[in-house]
Structure formats: structure tokens, C-alpha cells
RODO-2510 file (C-alpha; in nm, 4 decimals, decimal comma):
residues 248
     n   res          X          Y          Z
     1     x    17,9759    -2,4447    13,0010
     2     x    17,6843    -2,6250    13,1180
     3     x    17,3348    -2,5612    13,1585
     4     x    16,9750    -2,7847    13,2034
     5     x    16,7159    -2,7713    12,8800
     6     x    16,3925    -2,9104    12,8716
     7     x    16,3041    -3,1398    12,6117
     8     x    15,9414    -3,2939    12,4731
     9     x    15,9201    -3,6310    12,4511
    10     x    15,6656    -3,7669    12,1315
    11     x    15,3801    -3,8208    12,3696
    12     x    15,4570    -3,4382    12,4484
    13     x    15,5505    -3,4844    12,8116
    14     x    15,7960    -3,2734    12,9071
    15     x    16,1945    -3,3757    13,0655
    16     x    16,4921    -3,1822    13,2068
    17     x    16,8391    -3,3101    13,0166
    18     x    17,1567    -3,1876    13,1257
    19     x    17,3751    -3,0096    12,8452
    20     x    17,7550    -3,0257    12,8903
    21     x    17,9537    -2,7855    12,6276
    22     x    18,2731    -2,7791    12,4855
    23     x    18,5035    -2,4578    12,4108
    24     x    18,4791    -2,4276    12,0489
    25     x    18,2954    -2,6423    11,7777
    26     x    18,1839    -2,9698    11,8924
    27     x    18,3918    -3,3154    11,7649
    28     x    18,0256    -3,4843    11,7985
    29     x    17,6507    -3,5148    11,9974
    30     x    17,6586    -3,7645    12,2724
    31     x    17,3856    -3,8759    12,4776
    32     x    17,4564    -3,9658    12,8183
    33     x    17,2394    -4,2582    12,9869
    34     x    17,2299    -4,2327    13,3544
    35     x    17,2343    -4,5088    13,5954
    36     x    16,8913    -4,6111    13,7759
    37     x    16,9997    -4,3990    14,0187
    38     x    16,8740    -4,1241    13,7805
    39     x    17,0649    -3,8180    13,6295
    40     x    17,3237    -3,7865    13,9947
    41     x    17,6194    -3,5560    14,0106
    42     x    17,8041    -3,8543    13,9212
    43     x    17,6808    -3,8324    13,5844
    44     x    17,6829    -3,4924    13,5741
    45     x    18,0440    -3,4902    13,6211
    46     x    18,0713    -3,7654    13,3403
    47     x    17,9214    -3,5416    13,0677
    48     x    18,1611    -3,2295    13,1719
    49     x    18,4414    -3,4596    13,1162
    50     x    18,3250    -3,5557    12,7840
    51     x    18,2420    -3,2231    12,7205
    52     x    18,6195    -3,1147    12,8076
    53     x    18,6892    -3,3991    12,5560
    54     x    18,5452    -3,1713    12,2569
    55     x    18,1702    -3,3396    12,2802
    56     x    17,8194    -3,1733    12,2994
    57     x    17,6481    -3,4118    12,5610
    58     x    17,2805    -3,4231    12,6611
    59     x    17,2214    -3,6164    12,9568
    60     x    16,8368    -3,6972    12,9831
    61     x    16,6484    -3,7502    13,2793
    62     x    16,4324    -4,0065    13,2213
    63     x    16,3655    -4,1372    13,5779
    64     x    16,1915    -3,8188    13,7140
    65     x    15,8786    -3,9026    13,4787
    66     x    15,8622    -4,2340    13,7035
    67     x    15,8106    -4,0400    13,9667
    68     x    16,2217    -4,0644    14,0606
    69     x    16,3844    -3,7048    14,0826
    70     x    16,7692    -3,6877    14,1258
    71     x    16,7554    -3,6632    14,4920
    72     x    16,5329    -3,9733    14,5371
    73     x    16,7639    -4,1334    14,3218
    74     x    17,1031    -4,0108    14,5215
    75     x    16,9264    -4,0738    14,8864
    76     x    16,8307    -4,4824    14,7681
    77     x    17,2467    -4,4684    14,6464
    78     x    17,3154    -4,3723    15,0053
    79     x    17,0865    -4,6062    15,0964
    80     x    17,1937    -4,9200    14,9368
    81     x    17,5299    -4,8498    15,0685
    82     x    17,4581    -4,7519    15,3965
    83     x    17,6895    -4,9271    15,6717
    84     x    17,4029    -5,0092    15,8654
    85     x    17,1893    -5,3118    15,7725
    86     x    16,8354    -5,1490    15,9160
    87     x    16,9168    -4,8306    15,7140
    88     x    16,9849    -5,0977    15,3558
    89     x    16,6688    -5,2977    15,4568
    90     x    16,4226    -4,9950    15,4993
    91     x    16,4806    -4,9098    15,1329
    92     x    16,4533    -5,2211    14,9905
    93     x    16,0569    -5,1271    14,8691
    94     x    16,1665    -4,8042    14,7820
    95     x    16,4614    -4,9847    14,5879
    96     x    16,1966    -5,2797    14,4329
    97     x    15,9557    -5,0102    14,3225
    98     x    16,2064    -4,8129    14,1408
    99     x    16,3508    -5,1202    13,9646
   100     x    16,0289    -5,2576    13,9095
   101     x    15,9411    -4,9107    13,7401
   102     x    16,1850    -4,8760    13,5458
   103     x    16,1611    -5,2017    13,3554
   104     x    15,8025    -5,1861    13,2854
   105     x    15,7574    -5,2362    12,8873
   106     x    15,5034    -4,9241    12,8588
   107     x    15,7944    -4,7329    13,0516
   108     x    16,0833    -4,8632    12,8314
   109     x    15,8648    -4,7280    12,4953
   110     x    15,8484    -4,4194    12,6416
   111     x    16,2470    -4,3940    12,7702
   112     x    16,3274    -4,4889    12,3916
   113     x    16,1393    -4,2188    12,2470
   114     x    16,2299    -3,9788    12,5071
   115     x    16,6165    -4,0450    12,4142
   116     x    16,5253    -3,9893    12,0348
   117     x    16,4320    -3,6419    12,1408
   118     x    16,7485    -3,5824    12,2833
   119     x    16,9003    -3,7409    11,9608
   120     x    16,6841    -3,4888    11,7082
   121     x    16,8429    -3,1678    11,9807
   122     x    17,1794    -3,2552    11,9118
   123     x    17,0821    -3,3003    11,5330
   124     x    16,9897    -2,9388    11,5375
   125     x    17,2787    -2,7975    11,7089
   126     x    17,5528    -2,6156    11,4968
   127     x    17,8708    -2,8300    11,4200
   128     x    17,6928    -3,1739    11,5365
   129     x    17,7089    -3,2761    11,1812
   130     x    17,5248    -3,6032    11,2673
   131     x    17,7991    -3,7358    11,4469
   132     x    17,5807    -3,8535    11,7238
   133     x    17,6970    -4,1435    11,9374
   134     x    17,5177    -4,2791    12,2699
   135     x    17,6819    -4,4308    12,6291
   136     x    17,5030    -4,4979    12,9259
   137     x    17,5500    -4,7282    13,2553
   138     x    17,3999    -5,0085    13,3842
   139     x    17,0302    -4,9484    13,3367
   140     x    17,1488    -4,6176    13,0682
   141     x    17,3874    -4,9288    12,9159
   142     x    17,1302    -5,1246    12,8589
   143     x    16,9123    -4,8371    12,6916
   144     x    17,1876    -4,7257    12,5131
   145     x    17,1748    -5,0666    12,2977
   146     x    16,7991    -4,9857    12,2882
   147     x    16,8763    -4,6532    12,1113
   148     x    17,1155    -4,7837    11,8895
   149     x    16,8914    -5,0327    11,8084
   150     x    16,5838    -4,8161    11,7263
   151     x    16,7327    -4,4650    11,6194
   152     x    16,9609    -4,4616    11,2815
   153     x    17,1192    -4,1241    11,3339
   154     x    17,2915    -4,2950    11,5995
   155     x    17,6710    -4,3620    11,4711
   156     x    17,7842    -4,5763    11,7808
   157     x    17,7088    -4,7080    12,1272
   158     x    17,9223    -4,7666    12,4022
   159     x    17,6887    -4,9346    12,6882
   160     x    17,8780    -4,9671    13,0341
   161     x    17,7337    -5,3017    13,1925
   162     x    17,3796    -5,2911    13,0500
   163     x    17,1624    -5,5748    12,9695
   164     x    17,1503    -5,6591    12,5986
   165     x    16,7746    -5,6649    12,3979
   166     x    16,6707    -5,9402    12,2277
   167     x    16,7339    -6,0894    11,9362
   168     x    16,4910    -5,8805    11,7335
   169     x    16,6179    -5,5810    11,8408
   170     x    16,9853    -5,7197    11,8016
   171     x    16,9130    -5,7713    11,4423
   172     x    16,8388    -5,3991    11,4323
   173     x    17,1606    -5,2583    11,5345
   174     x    17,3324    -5,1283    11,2565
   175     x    17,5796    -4,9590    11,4026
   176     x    17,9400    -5,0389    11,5675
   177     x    17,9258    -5,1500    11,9699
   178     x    18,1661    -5,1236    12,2219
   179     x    18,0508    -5,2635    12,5283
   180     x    18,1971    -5,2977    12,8961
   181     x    18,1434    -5,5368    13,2229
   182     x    18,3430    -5,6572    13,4931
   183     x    18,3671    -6,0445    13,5491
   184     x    18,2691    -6,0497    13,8863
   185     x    17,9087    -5,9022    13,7109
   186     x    17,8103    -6,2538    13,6832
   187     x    17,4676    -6,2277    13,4973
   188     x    17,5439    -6,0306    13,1947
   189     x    17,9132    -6,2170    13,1718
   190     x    17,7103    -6,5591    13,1870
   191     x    17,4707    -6,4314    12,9018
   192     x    17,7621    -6,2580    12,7437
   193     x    17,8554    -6,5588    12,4828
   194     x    17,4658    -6,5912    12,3224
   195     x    17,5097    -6,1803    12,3181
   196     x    17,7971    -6,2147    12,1119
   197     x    17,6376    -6,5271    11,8945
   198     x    17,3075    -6,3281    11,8283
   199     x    17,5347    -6,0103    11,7122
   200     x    17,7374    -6,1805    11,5129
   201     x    17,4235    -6,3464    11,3211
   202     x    17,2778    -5,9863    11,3329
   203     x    17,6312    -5,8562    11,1327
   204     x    17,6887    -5,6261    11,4052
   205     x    18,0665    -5,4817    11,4937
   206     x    18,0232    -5,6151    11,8159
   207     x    18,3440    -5,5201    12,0293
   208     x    18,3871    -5,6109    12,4390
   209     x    18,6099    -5,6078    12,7128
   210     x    18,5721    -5,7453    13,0436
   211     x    18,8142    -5,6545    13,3524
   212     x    18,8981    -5,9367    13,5742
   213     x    18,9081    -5,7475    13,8591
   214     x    18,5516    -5,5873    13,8634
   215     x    18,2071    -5,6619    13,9021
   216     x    17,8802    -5,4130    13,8255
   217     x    17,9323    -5,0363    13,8276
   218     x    18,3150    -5,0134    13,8234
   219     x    18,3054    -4,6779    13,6673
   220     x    18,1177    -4,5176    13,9385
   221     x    18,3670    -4,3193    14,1425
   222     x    18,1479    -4,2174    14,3968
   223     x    18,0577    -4,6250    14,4451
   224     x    18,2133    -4,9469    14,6149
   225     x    18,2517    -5,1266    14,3007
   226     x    18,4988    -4,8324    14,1429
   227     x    18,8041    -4,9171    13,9882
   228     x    19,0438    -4,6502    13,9224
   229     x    19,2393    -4,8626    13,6642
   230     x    18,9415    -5,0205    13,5153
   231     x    18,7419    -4,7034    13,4063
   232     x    19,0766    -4,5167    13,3444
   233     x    19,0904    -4,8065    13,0457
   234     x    18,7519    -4,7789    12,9654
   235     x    18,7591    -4,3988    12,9631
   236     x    19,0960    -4,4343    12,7028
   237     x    18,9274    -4,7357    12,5105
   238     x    18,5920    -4,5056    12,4649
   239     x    18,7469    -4,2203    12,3373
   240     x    18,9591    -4,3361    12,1008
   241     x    18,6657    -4,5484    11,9605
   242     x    18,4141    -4,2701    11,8974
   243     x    18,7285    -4,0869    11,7570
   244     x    18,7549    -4,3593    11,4808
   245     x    18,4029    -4,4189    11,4767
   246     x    18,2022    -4,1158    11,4576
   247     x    18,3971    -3,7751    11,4786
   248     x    18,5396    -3,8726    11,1265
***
């Protein structure tokens, strides 16, 4: 079953989350991170497949506050992809605003703290239990580190090609990490070996695994970049690691 919520973030600004549920009492809370493509049908469809999984998943959307609904979000997909070149370079300011956006420091506080009001629903729902783990993609992968890094009911984080934080926030993470990319991704592989230094100074469980064959947004199987065999992995690899790492 499935239905949208609303949700306050601390500044009391209001957001829509989509709530995916399973039959029966939950195995654990996850919160879903969308792309920056903002809360899609792809992602939609991700957190009913968790949900079939046994999980209670909230998937925020934290791009419609920028000023980014859904359909904005799915039209500049389109866009990107389009087969004709005047079509890709009309929404390049479009694109640059959004990314720009999206970034911003004061936006990033906010995202955070929105996410921790996702975190404290699922800590109220029945047979959560505080097992509460986070995933997100690309721009949700890189504020699912965030999360883990600034929310300790969070058990574990599984961040699909997303950006790293610093070292500060690194040293914050107290929680196991498994994290994806694809090789052909070249600027978070070519930062990938400090990553791995400053976690390993940090003490954090710090586990990855790149795919030869992919490059950014492999999961995505309504993109380019999918790979069936690649995110069939990662889908079998994720599992099993919130399994051992927070349903217990």
C-alpha cells in the first residue's frame, strides 16, 4: 500500500514524502533520497520494491521547496536526454539553475533537517523499532552520507553515486556505509581513494563497489546509463546488507 504524507520540516515549512508499505510488520524505516530529478516515478517505483522487500519507506520531496515539483523535474530528464541537440541546449539554464539550487549551503541545511523529519516519522511508526537506515542516488547519495553523518538514529547508509562530505562531517559518521559508483563516473572514482583514507581515519565501516562497466546513474531504469546486471547486484548487495546491518 502506498500513499503521500506531509511532513514539517524544523523551520516548519511544510513537504509531501511518499510512503511505501509493506504487508505485515515492517523489517525496518528507510528513507529514500531521490535523484535531482526530484521524487519521479522512478523512485516511486524504488520505494514499492523495498516496500515488497518488508521495509516502511518514506521518500521525501525535497526539491519542490526549490521551487522543482516532480514534473519539472521529469520534463528536464526528458530534456537532458532528448535526441535532439536544440531540445538538450534549451534546458541547459533550466538544468544550471536547478543544480545550482540544489547545492546552495543554506539549501543543503535545510534538505538535512527536512530528512531528519522523515527520520523522527518512521521513529513513530509501530514495528520501526529504530531500525532506520537511509539510500538515496546521485544528489539523494550524496545526502544520504549527509544524514548519516548528522542524524544518530540512523543505523546505515547505502548512497548510490553521491558525492562524499568533508572530512568533518566524515569524522561524524558513526555508522556502517555501503556505497556504489560505476568507473566510467570519473569524478567521484578519482576522489574515491582520499574518501576511503578520510573514513578510515574517521573509524568508519566504509564498504564500496564499483562496476567496470558503468558510469553515473546505472540504477536508473528509465535512463541511458542503466545496467540491468549492475543494479541487479547492487539491489542483492543492498539488501542483504541492511539485513545484517539494521533489521537485526
Amino acid at each position: 500500500m502506498s500513499q503521500t504524507i506531509t511532513l514539517t520540516a524544523p523551520d516548519q515549512s511544510p513537504f509531501e514524502a511518499y510512503v511505501a508499505e509493506p504487508e505485515g510488520d515492517p523489517v525496518g524505516g528507510l528513507v529514500l533520497i531521490h535523484e535531482i530529478w526530484g521524487l519521479v516515478d522512478h523512485i516511486r517505483d524504488v520505494a514499492d520494491r523495498y516496500a515488497a522487500e518488508g521495509w516502511l519507506v518514506v521518500a521525501p520531496d525535497i526539491l519542490s521547496h526549490e521551487g522543482v515539483p516532480p514534473e519539472v523535474g521529469a520534463e528536464l530528464f526528458a530534456a537532458r536526454g532528448h535526441p535532439d541537440e536544440k531540445v538538450r541546449v534549451a534546458a541547459q539554464p533550466r538544468l544550471r539553475a536547478l543544480f545550482s539550487a540544489a547545492y546552495a549551503p543554506d539549501y543543503a541545511e535545510w534538505a538535512v533537517s527536512a530528512l531528519g523529519a522523515a527520520v523522527s516519522w518512521l521513529e513513530d511508526e509501530p514495528g520501526v523499532r529504530g531500525r532506520i537506515a537511509v539510500t538515496g542516488f546521485c544528489f539523494g547519495g550524496t545526502y544520504a552520507f549527509l544524514l548519516a553523518a548528522g542524524d544518530d538514529r540512523v543505523r546505515a547508509a547505502v548512497p548510490f553515486y553521491g558525492a562524499a562530505p568533508d572530512a568533518a562531517d566524515i569524522a561524524r559518521i558513526h555508522v556502517p556505509v555501503l556505497a556504489f559508483y560505476g568507473e566510467e563516473d570519473s569524478a567521484l572514482v578519482d576522489a574515491l581513494p582520499g574518501v576511503r583514507d578520510a573514513m578510515r581515519q574517521a573509524g568508519v565501516d566504509f564498504e564500496t563497489v564499483v562496476y567496470s562497466d558503468a558510469g553515473h546513474a546505472f540504477f536508473n531504469d528509465n535512463g541511458p546509463r542503466y545496467r540491468a546486471g549492475d543494479a541487479a547486484d547492487t539491489w542483492r548487495r543492498t539488501l542483504e546488507f541492511l539485513r545484517t546491518r539494521v533489521e537485526r
